[in-house]
N, C-alpha and C positions, 0 to 999 in steps of 0.2 A: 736210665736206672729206675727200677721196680721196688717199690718199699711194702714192706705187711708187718702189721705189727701182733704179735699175739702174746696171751698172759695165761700162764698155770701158776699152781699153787700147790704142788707136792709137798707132803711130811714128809720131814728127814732127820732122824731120832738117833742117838746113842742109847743105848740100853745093856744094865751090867746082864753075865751069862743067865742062864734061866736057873742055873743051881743056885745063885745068888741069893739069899734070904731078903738083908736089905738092901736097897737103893732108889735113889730119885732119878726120875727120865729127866734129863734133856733132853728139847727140841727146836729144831731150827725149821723154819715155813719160809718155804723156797716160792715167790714169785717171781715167772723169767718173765725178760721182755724180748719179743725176737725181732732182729731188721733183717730182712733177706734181701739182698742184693743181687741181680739177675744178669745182668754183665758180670885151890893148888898152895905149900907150904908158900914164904913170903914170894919169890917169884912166883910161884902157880899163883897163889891169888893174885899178885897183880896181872900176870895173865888174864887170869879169868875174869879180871872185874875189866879188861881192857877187852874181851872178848864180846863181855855182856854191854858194854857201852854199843860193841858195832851193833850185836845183836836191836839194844835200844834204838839203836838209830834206823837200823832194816827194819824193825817192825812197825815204824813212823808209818813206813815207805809202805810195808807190804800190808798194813792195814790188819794186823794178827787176832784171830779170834782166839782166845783158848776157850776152847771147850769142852774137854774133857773134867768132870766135876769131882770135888776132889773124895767125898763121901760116898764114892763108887767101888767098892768092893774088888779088887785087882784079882787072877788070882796067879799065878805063880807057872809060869810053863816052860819047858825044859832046862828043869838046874842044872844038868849034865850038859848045856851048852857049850859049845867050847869061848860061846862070847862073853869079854871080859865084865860085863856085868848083870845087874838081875832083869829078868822078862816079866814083864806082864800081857795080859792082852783086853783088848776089848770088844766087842761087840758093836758090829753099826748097820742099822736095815736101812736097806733101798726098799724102798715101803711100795713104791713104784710097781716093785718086780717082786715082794713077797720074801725077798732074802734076806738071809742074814748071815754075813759075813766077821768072822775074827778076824782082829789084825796083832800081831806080837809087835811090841816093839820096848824100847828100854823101860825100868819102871821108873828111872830117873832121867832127865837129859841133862843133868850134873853130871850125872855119871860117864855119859859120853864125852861129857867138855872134859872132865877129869884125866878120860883116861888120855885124848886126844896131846893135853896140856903132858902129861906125862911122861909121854913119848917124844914131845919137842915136834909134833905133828901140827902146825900154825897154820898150813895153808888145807888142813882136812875142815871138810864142812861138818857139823854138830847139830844140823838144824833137821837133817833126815827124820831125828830121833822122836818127832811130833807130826801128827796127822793135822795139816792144814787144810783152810777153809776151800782152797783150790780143787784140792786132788776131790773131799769132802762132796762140793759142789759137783764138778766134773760126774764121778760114778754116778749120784744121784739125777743127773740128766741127760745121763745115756740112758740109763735104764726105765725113766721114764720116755724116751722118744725115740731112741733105736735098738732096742732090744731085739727085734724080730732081726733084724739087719746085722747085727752080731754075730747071729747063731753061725757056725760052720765056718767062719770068719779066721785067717790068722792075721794076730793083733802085737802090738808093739808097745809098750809104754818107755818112754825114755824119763832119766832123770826120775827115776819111780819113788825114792826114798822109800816107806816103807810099804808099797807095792798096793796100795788101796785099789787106784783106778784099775791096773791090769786084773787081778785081781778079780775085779769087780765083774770086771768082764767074762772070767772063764767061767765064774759061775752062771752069766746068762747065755751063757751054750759058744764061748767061741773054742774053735775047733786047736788053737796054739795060742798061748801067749809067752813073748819073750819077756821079761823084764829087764831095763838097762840102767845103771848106775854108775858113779865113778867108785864109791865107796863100798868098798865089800862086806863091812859090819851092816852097812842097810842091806843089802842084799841076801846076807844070813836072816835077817830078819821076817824079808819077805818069804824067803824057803819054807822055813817054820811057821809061816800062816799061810802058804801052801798048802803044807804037811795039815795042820789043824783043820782045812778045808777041805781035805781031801781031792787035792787040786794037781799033785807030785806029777801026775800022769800028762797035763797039760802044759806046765810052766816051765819054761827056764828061766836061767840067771845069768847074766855075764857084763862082767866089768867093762865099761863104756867110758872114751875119750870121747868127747865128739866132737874133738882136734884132728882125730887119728881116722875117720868114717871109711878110711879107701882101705881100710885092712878087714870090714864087714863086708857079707853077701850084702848086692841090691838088689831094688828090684824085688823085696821079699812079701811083704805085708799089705794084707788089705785096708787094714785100720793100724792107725798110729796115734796115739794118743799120749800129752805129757800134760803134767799143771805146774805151777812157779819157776818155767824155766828162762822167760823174758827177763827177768831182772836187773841181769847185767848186762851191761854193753859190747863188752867184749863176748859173750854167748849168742848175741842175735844171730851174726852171718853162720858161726858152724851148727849151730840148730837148722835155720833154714834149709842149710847144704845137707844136713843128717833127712830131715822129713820130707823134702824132696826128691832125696834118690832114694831112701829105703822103702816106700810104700810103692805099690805096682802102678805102671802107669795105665789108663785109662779108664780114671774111675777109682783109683787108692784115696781113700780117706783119711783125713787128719783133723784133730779135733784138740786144739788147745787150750788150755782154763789158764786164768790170768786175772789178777785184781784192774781194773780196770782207770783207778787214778793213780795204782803205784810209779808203773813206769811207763804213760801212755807213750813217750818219742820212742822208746824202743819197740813198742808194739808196731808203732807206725812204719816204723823202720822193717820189722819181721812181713808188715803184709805189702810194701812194697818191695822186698826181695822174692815174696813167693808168687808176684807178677812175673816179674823176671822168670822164673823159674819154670812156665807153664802151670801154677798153681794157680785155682779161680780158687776164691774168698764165696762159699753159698751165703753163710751169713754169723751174724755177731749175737749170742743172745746172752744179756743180759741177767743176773739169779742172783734177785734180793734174798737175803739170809737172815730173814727177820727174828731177832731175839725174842723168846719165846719165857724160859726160863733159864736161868744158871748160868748165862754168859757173864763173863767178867766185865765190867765197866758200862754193862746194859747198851753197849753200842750195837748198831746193823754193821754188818760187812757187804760188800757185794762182788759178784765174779762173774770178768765177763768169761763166755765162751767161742772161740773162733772153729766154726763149720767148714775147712774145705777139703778141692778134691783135685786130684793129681789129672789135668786132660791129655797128656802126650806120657 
């Protein structure tokens, strides 16, 4: 076994639209570390406060930055939506690559828990409705280290919530990108920051088990890319079995973002099935997220990233 260790220090900024009159930047100062390896009324509220309890107790786990700051100027995109509640969008450059990309997504995630609660919908996820520190991380480190590798590229993001990474991607020249989700409100979501990005030409959308993988084409994708999707235990093996047969073999790329003290047994778990699987592990890099301004609770976050590649 072969180890190298290396460190960058990318800016990775939110910043409100340019029409924007006021607002304050936040930013996040990305240093990686890489190891390469060479081998609701009275029930709804009680719902909801028994909802935000799990929420409290996942975000022990998942280590959560909020950072979107709250004296950011929102502004308002497609009211005619047919989604049940309001849109905003925001703004986030890959500083990397000179972009800058919108993303739409709820202006509330009350409002999702709301409507979720509403419908008697308990086992839908509500957490799509926030751009986390994963997906965040992830874009920003493709784009600083495989951008050129992208281009002409068809790419895959699973588990997308609201579409950052994929996304992230078509704007740095990839030739398709699918987006995959169980929840179809995130994935309206992502459409409409599609649409904003003028992206409609590249993207698709479609609802994803990834119980269900033997009802997709394989065999399809150069890059595959997903963030927060190890968390559970019960998602390790059908994730594995999804990123090992949908990327092309000989040379398909998979690139997974993961907090790395959240739920390290399932991870360990993840990179000894993609042994099995004819999947080599190139390597692990590490992306301090060092609190700059405007982070809530003035903590670091950090996120690993796993590099590998499909050999048979």
């Amino acid at each position: 076994m072969v180890k190298r260790e290396s460190t960058f220090s990318p800016l990775f900024f939110i910043s409100a639209p340019a029409t924007t009159p006021h607002y304050r930047t936040n930013m996040m100062l990305f240093t990686a570390t890489t190891t390469t390896t060479a081998t609701a009324t009275t029930d709804n509220n009680n719902n909801k406060t028994a909802w935000r309890r799990k929420s409290k107790n996942d975000s022990r786990n998942k280590t959560r930055v909020f950072i979107t700051p709250s004296d950011i100027k929102k502004d308002t995109v497609e009211s005619s939506s047919s989604l049940p509640f309001d849109l905003t969008y925001e703004r986030v450059e890959l500083t990397a690559a000179g972009i800058n990309i919108s993303i739409c997504r709820p202006k509330s995630e009350d409002s999702v828990l709301d409507y979720y609660i509403a419908r008697n919908e308990m086992n839908a996820d509500p957490f799509w409705a926030a751009l986390w520190p994963s997906a965040r991380a992830l874009s920003q480190h493709l784009a600083t280290t495989k951008a050129v590798s992208i281009r002409g590229k068809d790419v895959a993001e699973i588990g997308c919530g609201l579409g950052l990474v994929g996304l992230s991607l078509a704007l740095l020249g990839a030739k398709s990108v699918t987006l995959y989700d169980r929840e179809p409100l995130c994935l309206e979501c992502a459409r409409l920051s599609a649409k904003l990005n003028n992206l409609e030409s590249i993207c698709k959308f479609e609802v994803l088990d990834w119980n269900k993988c033997d009802m997709f084409e394989k065999n399809k994708f150069d890059i595959l890319v997903a963030a927060d999707v190890l968390y559970e235990k019960h998602a390790v093996e059908p994730v594995s079995d999804f990123v090992s047969k949908f990327v092309k073999p000989n040379g398909g790329q998979i690139f997974i973002a993961d907090p790395p003290l959240r739920a390290p047994q399932n991870r360990a778990l993840f990179k000894t099935l993609m042994t099995r699987k004819d999947i080599e592990l190139l390597s692990e890099t590490k992306l301090f997220c060092k609190n700059v301004e405007g982070l809530r609770d003035g903590f670091d976050d950090e996120v690993l990233v796993l590099e590998l590649c499909r050999t048979l």
